[in-house]
Backbone bond lengths (Angstrom), bond angles and torsions (degrees), N, CA, C in turn:
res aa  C-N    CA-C-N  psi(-1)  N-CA   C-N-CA  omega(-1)  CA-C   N-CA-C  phi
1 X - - - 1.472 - - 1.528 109.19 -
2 X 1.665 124.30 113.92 1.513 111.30 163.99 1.606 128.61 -53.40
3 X 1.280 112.53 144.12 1.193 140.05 180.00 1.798 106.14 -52.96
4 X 1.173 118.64 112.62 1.527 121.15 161.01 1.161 117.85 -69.11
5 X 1.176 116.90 124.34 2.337 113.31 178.89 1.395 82.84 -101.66
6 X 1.336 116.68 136.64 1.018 127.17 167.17 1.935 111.27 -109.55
7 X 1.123 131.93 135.50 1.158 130.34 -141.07 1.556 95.79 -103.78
8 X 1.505 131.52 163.22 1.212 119.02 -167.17 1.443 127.49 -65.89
9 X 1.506 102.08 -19.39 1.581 115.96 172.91 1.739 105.86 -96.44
10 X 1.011 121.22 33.19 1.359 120.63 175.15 1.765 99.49 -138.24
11 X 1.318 117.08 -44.79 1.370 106.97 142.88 1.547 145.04 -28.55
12 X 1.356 97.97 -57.38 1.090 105.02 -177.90 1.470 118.24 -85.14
13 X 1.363 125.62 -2.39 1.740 149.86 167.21 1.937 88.14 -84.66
14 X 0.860 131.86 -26.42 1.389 133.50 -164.13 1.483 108.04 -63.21
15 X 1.786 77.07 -64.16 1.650 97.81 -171.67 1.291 122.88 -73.88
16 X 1.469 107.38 -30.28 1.322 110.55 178.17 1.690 124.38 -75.62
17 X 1.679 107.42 -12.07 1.340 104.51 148.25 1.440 132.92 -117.40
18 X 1.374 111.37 41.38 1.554 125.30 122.51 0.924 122.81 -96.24
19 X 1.463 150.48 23.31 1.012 141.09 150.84 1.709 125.20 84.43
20 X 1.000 108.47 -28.62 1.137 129.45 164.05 1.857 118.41 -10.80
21 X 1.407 113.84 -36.24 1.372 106.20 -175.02 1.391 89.89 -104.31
22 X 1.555 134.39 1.48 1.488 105.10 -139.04 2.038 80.18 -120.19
23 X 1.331 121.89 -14.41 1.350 137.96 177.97 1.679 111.03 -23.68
24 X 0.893 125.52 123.04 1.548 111.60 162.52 1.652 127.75 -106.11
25 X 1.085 98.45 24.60 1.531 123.55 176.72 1.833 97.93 -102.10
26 X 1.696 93.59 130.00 1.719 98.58 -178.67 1.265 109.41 -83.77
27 X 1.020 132.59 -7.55 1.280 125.52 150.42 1.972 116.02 -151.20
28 X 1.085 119.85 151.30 1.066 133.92 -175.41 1.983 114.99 -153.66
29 X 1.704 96.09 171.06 1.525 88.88 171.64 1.475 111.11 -138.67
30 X 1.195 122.67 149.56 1.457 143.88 -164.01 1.568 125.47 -105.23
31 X 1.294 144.68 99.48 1.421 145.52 168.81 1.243 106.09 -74.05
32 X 1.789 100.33 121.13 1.453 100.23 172.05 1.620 125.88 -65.86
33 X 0.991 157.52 133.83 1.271 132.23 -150.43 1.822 95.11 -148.37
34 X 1.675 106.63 14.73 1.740 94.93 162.56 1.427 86.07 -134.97
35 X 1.800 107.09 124.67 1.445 120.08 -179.66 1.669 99.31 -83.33
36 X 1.201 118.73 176.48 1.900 123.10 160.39 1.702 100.35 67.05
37 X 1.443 113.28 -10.88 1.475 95.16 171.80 1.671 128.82 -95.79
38 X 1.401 109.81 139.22 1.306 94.92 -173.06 1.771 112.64 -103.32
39 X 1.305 133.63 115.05 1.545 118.67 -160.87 1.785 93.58 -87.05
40 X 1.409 114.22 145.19 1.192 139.09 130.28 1.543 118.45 -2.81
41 X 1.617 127.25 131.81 1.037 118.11 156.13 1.638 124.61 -47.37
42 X 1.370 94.83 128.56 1.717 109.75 -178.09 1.182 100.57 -144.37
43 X 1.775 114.50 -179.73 1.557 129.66 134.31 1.362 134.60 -155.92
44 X 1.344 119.40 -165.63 1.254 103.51 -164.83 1.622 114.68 -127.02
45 X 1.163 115.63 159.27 1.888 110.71 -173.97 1.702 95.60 -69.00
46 X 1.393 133.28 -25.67 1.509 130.33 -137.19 2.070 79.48 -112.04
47 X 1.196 118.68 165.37 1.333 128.82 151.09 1.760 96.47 -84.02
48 X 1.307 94.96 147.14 1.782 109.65 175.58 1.276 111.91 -148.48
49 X 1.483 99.88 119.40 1.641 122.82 175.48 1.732 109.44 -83.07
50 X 1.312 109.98 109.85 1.442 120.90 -155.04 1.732 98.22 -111.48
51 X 1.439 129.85 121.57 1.488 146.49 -162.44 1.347 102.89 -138.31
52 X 1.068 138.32 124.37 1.196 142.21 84.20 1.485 156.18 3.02
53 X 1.365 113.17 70.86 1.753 115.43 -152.71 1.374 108.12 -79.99
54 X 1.404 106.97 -35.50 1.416 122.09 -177.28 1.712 118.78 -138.85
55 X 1.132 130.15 118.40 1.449 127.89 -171.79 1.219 101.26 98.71
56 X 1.751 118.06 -160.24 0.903 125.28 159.07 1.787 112.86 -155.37
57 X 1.437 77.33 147.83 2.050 91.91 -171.83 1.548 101.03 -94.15
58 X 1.359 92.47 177.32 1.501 99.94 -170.38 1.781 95.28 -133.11
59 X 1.206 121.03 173.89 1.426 137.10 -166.79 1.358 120.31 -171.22
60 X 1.511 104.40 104.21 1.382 106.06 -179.58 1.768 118.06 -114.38
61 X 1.566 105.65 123.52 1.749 100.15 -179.68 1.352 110.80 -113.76
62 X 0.695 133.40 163.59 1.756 143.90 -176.22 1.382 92.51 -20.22
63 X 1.436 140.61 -91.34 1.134 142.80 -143.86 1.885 111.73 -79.81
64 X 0.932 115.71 -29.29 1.220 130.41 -153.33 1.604 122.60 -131.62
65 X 1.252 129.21 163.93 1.636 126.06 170.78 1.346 112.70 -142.02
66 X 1.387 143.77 123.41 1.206 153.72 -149.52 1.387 114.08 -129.92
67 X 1.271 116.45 141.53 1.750 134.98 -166.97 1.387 83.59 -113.55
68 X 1.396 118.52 134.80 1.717 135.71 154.26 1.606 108.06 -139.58
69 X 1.667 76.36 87.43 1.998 93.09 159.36 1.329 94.46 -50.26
70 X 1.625 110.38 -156.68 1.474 148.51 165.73 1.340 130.42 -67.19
71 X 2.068 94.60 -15.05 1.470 96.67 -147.27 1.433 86.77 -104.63
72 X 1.545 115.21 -1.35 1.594 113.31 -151.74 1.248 110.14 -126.44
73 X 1.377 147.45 174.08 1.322 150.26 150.65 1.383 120.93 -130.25
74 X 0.960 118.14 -163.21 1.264 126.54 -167.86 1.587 132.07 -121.32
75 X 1.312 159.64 -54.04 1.262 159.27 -53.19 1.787 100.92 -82.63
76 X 1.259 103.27 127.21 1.732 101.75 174.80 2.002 102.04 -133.04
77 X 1.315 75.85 111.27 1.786 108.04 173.82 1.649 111.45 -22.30
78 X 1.105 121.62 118.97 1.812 126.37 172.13 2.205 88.48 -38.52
79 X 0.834 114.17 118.81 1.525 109.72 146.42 1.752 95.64 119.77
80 X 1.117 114.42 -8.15 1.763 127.00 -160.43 1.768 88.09 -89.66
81 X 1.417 103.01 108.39 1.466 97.68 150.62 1.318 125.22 -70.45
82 X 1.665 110.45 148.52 1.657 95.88 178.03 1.541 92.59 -165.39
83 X 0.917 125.45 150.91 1.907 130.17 156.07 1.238 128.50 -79.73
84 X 0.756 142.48 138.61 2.123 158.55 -170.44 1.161 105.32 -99.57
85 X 1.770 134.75 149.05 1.267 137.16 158.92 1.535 86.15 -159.32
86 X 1.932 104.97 116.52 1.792 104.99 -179.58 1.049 87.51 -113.66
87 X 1.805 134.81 25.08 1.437 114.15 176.88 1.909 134.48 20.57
88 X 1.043 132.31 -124.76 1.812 124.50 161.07 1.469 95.32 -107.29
89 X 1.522 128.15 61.10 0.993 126.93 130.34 1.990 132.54 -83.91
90 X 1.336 113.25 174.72 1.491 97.76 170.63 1.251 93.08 -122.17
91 X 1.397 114.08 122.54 1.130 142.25 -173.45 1.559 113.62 -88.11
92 X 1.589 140.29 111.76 1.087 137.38 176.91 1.735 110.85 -127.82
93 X 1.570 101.01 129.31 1.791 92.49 -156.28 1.594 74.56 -142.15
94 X 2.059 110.12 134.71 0.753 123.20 151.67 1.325 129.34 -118.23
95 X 1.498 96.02 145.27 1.695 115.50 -169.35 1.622 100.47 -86.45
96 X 1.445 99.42 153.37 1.562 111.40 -172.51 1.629 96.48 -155.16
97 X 1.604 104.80 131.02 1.344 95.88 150.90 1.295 153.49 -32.50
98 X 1.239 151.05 134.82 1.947 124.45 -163.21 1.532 89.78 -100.95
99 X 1.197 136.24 7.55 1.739 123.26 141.59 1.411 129.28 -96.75
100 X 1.314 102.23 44.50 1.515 104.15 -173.73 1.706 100.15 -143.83
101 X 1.538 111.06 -5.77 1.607 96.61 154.76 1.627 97.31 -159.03
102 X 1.172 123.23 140.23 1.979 153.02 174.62 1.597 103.22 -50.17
103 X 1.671 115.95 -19.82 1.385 113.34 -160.66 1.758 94.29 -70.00
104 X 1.528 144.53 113.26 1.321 148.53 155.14 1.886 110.13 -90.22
105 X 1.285 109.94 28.72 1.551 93.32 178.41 1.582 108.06 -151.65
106 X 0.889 133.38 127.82 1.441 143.05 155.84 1.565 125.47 0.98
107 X 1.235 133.24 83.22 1.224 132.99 -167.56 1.603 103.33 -115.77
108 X 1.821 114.63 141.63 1.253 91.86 -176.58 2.103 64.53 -140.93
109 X 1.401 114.99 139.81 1.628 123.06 173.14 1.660 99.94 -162.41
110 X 1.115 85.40 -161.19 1.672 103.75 -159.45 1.573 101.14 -82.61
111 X 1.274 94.73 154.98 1.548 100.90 176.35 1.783 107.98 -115.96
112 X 1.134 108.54 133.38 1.420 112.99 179.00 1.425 130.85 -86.06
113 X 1.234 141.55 162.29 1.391 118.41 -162.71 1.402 118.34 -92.88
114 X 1.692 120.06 2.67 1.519 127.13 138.64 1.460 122.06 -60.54
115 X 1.549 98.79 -46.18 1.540 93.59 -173.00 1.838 117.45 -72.33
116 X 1.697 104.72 -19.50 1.707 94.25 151.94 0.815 133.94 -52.32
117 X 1.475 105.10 -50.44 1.668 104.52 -167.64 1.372 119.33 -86.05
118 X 1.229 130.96 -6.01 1.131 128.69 134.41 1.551 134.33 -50.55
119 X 1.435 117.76 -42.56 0.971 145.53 147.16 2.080 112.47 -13.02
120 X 1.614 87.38 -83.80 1.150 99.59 151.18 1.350 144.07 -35.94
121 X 1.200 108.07 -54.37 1.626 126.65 -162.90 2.096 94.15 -86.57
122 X 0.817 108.56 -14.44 1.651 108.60 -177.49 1.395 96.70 -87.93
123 X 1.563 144.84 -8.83 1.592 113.62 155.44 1.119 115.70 -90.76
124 X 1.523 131.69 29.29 1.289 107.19 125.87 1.766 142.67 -82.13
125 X 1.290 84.09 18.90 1.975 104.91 171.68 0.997 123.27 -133.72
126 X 1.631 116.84 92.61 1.368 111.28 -140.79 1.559 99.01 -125.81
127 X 1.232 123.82 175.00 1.981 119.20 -161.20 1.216 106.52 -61.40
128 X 1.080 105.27 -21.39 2.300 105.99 164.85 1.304 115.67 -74.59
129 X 1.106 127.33 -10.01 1.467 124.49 155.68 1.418 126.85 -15.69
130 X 1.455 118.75 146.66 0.965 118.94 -177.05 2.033 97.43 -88.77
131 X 1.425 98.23 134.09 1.900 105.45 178.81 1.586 106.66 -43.50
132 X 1.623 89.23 -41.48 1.970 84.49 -154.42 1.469 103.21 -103.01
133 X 1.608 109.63 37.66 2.063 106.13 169.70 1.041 102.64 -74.02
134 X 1.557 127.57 110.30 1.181 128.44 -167.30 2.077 92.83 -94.06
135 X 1.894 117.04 4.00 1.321 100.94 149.98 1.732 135.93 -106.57
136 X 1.577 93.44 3.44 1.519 97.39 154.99 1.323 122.11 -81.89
137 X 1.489 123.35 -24.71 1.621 130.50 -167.34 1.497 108.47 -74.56
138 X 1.683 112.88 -16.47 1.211 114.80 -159.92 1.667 94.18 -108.05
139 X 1.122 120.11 -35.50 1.117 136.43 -170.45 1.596 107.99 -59.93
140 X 1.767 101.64 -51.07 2.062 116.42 178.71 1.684 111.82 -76.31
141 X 1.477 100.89 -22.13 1.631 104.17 160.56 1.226 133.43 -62.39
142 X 1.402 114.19 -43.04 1.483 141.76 177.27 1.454 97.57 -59.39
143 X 1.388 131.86 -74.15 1.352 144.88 127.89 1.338 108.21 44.31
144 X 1.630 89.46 -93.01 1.698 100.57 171.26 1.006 135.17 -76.08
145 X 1.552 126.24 -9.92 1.711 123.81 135.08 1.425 146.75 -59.84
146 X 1.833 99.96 -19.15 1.617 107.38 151.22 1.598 125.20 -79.84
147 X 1.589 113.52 -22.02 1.256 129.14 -142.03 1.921 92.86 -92.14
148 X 1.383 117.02 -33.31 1.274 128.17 -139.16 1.902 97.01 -94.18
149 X 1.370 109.82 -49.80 1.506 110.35 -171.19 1.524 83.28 -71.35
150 X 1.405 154.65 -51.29 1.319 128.12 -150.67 1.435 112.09 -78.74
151 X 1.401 129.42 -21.82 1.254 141.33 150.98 1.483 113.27 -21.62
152 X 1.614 114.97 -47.76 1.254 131.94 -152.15 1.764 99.13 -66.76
153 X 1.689 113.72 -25.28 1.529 126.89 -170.92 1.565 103.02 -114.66
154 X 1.633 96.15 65.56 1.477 78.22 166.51 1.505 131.81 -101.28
155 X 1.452 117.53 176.66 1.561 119.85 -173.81 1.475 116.35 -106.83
156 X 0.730 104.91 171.55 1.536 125.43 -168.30 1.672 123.74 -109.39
157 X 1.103 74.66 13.27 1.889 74.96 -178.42 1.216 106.06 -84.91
158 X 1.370 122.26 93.09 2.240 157.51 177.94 1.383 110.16 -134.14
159 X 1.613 91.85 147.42 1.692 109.79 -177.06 1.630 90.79 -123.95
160 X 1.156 131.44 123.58 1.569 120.52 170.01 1.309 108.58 -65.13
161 X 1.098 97.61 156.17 1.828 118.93 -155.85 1.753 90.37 -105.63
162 X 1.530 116.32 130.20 1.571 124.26 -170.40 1.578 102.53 -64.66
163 X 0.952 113.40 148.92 1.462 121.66 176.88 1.627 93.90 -129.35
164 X 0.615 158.03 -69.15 2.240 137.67 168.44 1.350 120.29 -78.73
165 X 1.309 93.09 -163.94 1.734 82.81 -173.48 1.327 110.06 -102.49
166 X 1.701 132.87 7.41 1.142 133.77 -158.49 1.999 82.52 -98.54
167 X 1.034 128.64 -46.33 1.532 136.60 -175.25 1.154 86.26 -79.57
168 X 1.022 149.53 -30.54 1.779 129.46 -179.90 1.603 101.14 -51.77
169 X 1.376 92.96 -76.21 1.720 123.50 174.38 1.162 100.43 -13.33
170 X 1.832 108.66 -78.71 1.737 108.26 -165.75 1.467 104.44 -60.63
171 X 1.386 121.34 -64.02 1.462 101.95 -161.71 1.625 116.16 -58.23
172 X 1.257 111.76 -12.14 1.909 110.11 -178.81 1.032 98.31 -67.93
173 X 1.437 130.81 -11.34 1.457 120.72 -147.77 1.382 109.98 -131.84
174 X 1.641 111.13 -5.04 1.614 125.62 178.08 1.735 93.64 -87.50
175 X 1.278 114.68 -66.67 1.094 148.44 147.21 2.145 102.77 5.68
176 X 1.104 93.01 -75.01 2.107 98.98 -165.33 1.746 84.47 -94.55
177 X 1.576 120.92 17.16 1.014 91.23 160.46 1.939 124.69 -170.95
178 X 1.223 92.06 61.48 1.606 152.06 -154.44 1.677 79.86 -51.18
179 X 1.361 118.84 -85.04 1.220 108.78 -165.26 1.331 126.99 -59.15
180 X 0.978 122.70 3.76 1.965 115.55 176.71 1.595 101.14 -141.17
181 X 1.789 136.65 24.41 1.041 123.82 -155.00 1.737 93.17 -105.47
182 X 1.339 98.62 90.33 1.577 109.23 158.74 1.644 113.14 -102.27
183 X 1.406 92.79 171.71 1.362 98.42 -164.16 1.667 116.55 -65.08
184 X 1.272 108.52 -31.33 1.647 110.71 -169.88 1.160 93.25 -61.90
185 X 1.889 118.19 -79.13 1.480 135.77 172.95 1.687 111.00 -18.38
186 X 1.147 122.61 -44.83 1.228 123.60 -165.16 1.985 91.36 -95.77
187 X 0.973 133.04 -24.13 2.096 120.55 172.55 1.678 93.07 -82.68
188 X 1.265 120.40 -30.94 1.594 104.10 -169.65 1.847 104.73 -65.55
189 X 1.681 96.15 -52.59 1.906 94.77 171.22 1.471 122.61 -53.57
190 X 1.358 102.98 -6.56 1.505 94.42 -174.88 1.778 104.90 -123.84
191 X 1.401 108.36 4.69 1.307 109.36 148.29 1.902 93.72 81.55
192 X 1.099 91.92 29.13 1.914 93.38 -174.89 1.688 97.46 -137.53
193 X 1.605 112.07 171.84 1.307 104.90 -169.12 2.216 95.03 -98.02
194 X 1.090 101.26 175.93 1.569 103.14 164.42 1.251 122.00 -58.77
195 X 1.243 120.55 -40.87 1.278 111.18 -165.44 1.810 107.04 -81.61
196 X 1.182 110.89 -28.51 1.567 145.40 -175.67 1.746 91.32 -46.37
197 X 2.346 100.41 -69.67 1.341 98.47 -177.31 1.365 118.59 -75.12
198 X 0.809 142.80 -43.83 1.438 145.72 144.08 1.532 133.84 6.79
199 X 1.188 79.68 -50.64 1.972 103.22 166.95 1.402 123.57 -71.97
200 X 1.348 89.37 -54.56 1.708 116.96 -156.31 1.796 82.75 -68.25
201 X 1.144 130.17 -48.95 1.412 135.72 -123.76 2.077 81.29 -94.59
202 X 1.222 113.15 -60.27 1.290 106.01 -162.96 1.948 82.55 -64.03
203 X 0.974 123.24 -92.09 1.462 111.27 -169.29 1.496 128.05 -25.27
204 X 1.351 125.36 -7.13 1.613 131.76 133.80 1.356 140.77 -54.69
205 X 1.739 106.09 -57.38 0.867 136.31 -145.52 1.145 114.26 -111.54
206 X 1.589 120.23 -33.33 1.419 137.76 171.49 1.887 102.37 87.86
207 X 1.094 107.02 -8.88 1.397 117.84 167.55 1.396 149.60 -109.69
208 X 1.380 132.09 118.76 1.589 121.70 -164.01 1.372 111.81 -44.69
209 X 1.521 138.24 153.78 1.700 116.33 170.57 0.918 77.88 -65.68
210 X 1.432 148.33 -135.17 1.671 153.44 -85.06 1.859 92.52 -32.73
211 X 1.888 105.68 -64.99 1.227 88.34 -161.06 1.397 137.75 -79.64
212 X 1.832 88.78 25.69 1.432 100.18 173.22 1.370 120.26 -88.09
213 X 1.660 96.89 -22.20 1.621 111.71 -158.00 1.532 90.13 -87.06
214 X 1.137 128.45 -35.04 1.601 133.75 178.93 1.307 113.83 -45.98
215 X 1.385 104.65 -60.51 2.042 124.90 177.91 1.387 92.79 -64.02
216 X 1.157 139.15 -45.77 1.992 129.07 -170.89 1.701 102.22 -81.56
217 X 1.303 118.59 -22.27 1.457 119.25 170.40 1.667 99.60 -63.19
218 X 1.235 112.78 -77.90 1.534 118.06 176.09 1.148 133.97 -3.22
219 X 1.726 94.73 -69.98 1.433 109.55 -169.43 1.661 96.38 -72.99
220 X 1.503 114.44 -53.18 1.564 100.90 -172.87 1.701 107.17 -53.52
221 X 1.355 125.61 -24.31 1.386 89.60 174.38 1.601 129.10 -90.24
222 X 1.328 118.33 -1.79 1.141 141.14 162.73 1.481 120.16 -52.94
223 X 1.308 108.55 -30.11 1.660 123.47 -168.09 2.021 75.70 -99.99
224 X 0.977 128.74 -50.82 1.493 126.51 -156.42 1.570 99.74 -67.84
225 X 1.188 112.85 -44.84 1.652 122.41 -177.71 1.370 107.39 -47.77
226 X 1.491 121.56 -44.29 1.173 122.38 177.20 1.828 131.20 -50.88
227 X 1.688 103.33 -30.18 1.538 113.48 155.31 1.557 128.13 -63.46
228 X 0.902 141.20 105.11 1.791 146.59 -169.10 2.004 73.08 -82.38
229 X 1.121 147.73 2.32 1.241 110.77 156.76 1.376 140.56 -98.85
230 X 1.218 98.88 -3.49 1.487 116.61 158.00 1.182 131.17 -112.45
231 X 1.583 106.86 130.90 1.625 117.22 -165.50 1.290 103.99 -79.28
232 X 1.387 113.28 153.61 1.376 137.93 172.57 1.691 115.21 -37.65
233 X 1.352 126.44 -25.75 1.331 150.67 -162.13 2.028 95.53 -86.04
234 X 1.416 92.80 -53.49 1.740 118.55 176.03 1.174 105.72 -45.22
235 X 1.146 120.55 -58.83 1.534 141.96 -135.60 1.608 97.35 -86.33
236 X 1.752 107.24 -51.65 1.058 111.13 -169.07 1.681 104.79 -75.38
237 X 1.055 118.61 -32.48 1.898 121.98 -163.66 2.421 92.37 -73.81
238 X 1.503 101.00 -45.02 1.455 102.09 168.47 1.518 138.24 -40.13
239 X 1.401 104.51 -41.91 1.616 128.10 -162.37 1.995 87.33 -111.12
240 X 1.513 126.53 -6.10 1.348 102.25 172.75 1.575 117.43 112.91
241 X 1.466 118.70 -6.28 1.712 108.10 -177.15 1.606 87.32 -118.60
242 X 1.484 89.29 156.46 1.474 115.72 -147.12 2.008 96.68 -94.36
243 X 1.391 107.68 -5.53 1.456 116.74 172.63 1.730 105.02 175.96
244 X 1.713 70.84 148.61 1.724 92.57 -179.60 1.567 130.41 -33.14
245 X 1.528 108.81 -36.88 1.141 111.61 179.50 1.213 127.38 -78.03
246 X 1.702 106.59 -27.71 1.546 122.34 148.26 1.468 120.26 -37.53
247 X 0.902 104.49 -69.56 1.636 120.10 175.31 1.388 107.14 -39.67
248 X 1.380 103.79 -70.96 1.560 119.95 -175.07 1.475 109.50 -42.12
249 X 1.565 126.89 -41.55 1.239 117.22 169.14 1.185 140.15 -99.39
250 X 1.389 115.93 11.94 1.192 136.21 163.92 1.846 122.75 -85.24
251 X 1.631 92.78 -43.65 1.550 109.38 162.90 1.749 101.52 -39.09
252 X 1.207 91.39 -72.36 1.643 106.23 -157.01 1.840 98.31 -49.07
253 X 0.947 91.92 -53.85 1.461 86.44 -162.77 1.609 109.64 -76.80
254 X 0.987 138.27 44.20 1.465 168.55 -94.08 1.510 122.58 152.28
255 X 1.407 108.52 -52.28 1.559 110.55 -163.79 1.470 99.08 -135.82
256 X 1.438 124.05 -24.42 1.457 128.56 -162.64 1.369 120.47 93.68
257 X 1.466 122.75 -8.72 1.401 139.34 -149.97 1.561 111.93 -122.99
258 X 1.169 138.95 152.58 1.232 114.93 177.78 2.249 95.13 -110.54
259 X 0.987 99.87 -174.61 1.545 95.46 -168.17 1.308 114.82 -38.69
260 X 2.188 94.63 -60.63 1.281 113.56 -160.15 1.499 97.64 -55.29
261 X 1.175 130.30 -83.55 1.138 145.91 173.29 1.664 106.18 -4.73
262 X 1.166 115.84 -85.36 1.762 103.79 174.18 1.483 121.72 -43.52
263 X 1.500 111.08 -38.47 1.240 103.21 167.93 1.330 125.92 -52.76
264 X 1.810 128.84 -48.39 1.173 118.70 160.52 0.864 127.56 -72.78
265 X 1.446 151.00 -8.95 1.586 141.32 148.14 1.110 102.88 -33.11
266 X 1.718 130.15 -63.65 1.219 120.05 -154.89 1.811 112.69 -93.86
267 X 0.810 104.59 -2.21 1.389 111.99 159.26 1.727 116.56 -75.61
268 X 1.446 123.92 -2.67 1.277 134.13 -151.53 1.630 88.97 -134.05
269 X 1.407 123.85 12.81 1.483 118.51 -175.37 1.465 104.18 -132.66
């Protein structure tokens, strides 16, 4: 199914009929319930811990762009603009007062298998809540005492987000074309020499290409892992390594995980 962009004034018509700003509950939690859409930079008065139950969403903030398998979440700061894409994921994002935790910065780490099921267990307290459930208040508190030390380990799995149009270009184009995107192949499509993109790209990007193309290998197979219909063999020839074992050790040393292995975690969420 293509992706809907929803434009910043269609965003913001979005949100405002979910209710979301208008809630009088200090904290609550939210089911995304339009898949394939991607909203517009926005934000929100509340900090929101943003999950992934099924699929995986994407998250883009000023500097950066973020993959959230199953295994991962999010926290994005009351006041932090940023953009959403839950593709056919199920998207579950909880709202929190911004005086009820110190965290002001962008954390994206692991999720633990309490903090799912909590995760979980919080849509049954949803922005229609009653203000004064003094057993949801205790429940989104608790929340933020599991939620806060794992924050403390976060990961790194980011693609820098283009800032001109010459880094637009390359990464659109590393990006739709993952399996053969070396550096020569990739200055000839862009009509520049290697050394030219090479330059330009880390002084954009803050990153060498290779080790850009490595981190965009990753994540696309991370989003791919999530299909039980494609084998590991698939996955790897898709995203660019020439065999499994390639893959297999590049994954790992990447995520900590070897394919199989992430694959069944998230099959287990």
């Amino acid at each position: 199914m293509p992706e809907k962009r929803l434009t910043r004034q269609q965003t913001r018509e979005r949100l405002r009929q979910t209710g979301i700003e208008q809630s009088k509950a200090a904290a609550f939690a939210f089911s995304e319930d339009a898949p394939h859409v991607r909203y517009e930079f926005h934000r929100h008065r509340r900090h929101q811990l943003l999950y992934a139950a099924r699929g995986t969403a994407r998250l883009e903030s000023a500097d950066a762009q973020f993959l959230l398998p199953p295994q991962r979440a999010v926290w994005i700061p009351a006041g932090l603009r940023h953009a959403t894409h839950v593709a056919d994921a199920e998207g579950i994002s909880v709202f929190f007062d911004r005086s009820w935790s110190k965290q002001r910065e962008l954390r994206v780490f692991e999720v633990s298998p309490l903090l799912r099921e909590m995760l979980l267990y919080s849509r049954r307290f949803p922005l229609t809540r009653k203000a004064n459930d003094r057993e949801a208040s205790a429940f989104f508190k608790a929340m933020v005492v599991v939620t806060e030390p794992l924050m403390q380990q976060e990961l790194t799995y980011e693609l820098p987000r283009p800032r001109s149009a010459f880094a637009q270009r390359a990464i659109s184009w590393v990006l739709a074309h993952l399996a053969h995107a070396e550096l020569a192949t990739a200055a000839r499509a862009l009509a520049t020499t290697p050394r030219t993109l090479r330059r330009r790209f880390l002084a954009e990007t803050g990153l060498h290409f290779r080790a850009f193309v490595m981190q965009a290998r990753t994540q696309r197979a991370m989003e791919l892992l999530g299909n039980p219909a494609l084998s590991i063999i698939q996955i790897a020839l898709e995203v660019g390594f020439r065999s499994p074992s390639a893959f297999s050790y590049a994954f790992r040393r990447a995520t900590g995980q070897t394919p199989r292995r992430f694959r069944q975690g998230a099959s287990l969420r």
